[in-house]
C-alpha positions in Angstrom: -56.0 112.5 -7.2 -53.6 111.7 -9.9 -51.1 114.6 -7.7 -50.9 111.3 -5.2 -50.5 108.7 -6.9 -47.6 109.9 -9.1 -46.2 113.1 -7.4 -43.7 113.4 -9.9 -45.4 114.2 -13.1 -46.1 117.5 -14.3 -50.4 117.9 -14.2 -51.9 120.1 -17.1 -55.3 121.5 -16.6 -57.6 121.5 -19.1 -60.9 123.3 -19.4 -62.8 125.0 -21.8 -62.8 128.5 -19.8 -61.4 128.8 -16.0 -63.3 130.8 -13.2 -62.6 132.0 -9.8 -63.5 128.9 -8.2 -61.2 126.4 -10.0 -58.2 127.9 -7.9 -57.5 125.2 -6.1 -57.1 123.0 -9.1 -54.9 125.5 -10.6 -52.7 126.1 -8.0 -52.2 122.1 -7.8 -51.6 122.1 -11.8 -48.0 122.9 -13.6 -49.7 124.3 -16.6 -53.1 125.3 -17.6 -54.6 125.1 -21.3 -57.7 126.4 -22.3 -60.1 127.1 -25.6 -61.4 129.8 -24.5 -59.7 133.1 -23.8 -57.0 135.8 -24.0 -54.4 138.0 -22.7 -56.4 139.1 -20.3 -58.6 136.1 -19.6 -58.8 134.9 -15.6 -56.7 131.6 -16.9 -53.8 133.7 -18.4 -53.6 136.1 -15.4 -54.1 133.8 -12.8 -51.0 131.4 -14.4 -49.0 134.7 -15.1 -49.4 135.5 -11.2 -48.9 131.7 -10.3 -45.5 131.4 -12.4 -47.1 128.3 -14.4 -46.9 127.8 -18.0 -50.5 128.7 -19.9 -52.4 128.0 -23.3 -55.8 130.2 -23.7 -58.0 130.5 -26.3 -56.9 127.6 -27.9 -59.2 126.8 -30.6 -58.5 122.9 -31.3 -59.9 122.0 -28.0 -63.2 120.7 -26.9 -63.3 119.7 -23.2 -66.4 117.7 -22.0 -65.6 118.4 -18.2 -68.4 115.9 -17.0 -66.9 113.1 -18.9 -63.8 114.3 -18.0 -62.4 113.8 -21.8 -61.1 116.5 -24.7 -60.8 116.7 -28.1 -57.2 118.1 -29.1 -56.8 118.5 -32.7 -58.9 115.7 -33.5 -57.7 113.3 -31.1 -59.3 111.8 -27.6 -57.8 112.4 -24.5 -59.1 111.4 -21.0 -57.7 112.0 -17.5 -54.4 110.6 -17.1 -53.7 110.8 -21.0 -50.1 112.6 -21.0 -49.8 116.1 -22.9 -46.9 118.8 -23.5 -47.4 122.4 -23.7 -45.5 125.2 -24.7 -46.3 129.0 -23.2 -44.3 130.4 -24.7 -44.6 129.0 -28.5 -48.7 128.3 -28.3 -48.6 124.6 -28.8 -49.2 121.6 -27.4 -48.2 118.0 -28.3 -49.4 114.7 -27.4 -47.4 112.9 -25.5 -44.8 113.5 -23.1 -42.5 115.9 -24.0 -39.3 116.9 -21.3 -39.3 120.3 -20.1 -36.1 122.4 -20.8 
């Protein structure tokens, strides 16, 4: 798992939707971003609960789970790719951002 082999780095979980049995991935994730959902959705309350930072219904992303490879804004990104999220703001960046 990439939590392994570089226990250091901040993990975002990405998925089009999130369901009951993708817990364990969660927990092991700093942040979660989804295209799907909303206030209310089992991503945004599970991350609430959890005290991680968390993107749903976000609308510029298409996640091919089997492939393991999205579409953010236009642009390819497979496992191990680095992105930057922001909770609070509702955006995400490519790249690796520092957290403040």
């Amino acid at each position: 798992s990439l939590r392994s082999i570089d226990p250091g780095t901040n993990l975002v979980l990405l998925r089009n939707d999130t369901v009951p049995d993708d817990i364990l991935e969660i927990e092991a994730s700093d942040g979660i971003l989804t295209s799907r959902g909303g206030m209310t959705s089992h991503a945004a309350v599970v991350t609430y609960n959890l005290g991680k930072t968390c993107i749903v219904g976000y609308e510029k992303l298409v996640c091919n789970e089997r492939e393991k490879e999205c579409m953010i804004s236009g642009h390819r990104m497979v496992t191990g790719d680095y992105i930057s999220i922001n909770g609070q703001k509702g955006t995400v960046y490519k790249g690796r951002l520092p957290v403040i």
